[in-house]
C-alpha positions in Angstrom: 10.6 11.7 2.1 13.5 10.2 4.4 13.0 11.4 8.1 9.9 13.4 7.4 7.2 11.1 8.6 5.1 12.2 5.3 2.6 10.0 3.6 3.5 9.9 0.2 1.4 11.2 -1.9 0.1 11.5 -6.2 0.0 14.8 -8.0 -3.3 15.2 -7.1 -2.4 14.9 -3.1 -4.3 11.6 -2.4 -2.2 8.5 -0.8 0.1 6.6 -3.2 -2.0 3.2 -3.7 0.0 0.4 -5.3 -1.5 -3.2 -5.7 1.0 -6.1 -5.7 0.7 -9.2 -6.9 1.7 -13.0 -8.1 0.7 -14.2 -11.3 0.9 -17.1 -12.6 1.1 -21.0 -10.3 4.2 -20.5 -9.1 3.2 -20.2 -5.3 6.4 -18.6 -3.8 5.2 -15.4 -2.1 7.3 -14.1 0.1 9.0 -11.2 -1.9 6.2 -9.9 -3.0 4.7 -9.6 0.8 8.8 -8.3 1.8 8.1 -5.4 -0.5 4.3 -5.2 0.3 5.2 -4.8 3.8 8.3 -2.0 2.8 5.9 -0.2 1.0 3.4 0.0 4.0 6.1 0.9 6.1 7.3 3.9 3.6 3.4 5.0 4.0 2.1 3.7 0.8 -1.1 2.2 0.8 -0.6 -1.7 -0.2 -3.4 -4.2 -1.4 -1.8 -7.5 -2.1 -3.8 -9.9 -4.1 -2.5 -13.0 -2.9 -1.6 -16.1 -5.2 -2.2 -17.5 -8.5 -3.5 -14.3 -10.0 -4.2 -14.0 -14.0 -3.4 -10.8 -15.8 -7.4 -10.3 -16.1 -7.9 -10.5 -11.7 -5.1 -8.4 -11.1 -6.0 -5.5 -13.7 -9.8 -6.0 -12.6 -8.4 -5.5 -8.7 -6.3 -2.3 -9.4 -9.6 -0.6 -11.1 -11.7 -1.9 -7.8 -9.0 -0.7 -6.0 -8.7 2.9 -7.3 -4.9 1.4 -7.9 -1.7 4.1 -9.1 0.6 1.3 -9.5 0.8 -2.2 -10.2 3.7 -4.3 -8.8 4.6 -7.6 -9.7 6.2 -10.4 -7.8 7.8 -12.5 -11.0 10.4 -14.3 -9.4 10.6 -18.0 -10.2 12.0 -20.3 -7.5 14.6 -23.0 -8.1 14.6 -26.6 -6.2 
C-alpha cells in the first residue's frame, strides 16, 4: 500500500469502510477524529459518529453504514 496511491480495498474489491466512534459521556474527541482523519488520508472510507454514542447507535450506524470495521475511541481523559 505505501507509495502506491491505491484505495484500499475488502476481499470482495469494494472500499475499506470503517466507522469510528465514542461511547460512552466522556466528551474528549480528538483521537478518535486524529485516526478518523489518518484513515481518510490512507484511502479508507471513515464515518465518524460523533459523541456520546451507546453500544446500540453505534452497531445500528455500522449496519446503515454497510460498516467493515468498527473503531473505538476509549480513551479516558485525566484533569
Amino acid at each position: 500500500m505505501t507509495g502506491t496511491g491505491a484505495q484500499p480495498r475488502t476481499s470482495a474489491g469494494t472500499p475499506i469502510r470503517v466507522v469510528v466512534a465514542k461511547p460512552g459521556l466522556d466528551g474528549h474527541d480528538r483521537g478518535a477524529k486524529v485516526v478518523a482523519r489518518a484513515l481518510r488520508d490512507a484511502g479508507i472510507e471513515v464515518v465518524y459518529t460523533g459523541l456520546h454514542q451507546t453500544p446500540e447507535q453505534i452497531v445500528e450506524t455500522a449496519i446503515q453504514e454497510d460498516a467493515d470495521v468498527i473503531g473505538l475511541w476509549c480513551f479516558p481523559a485525566r484533569t
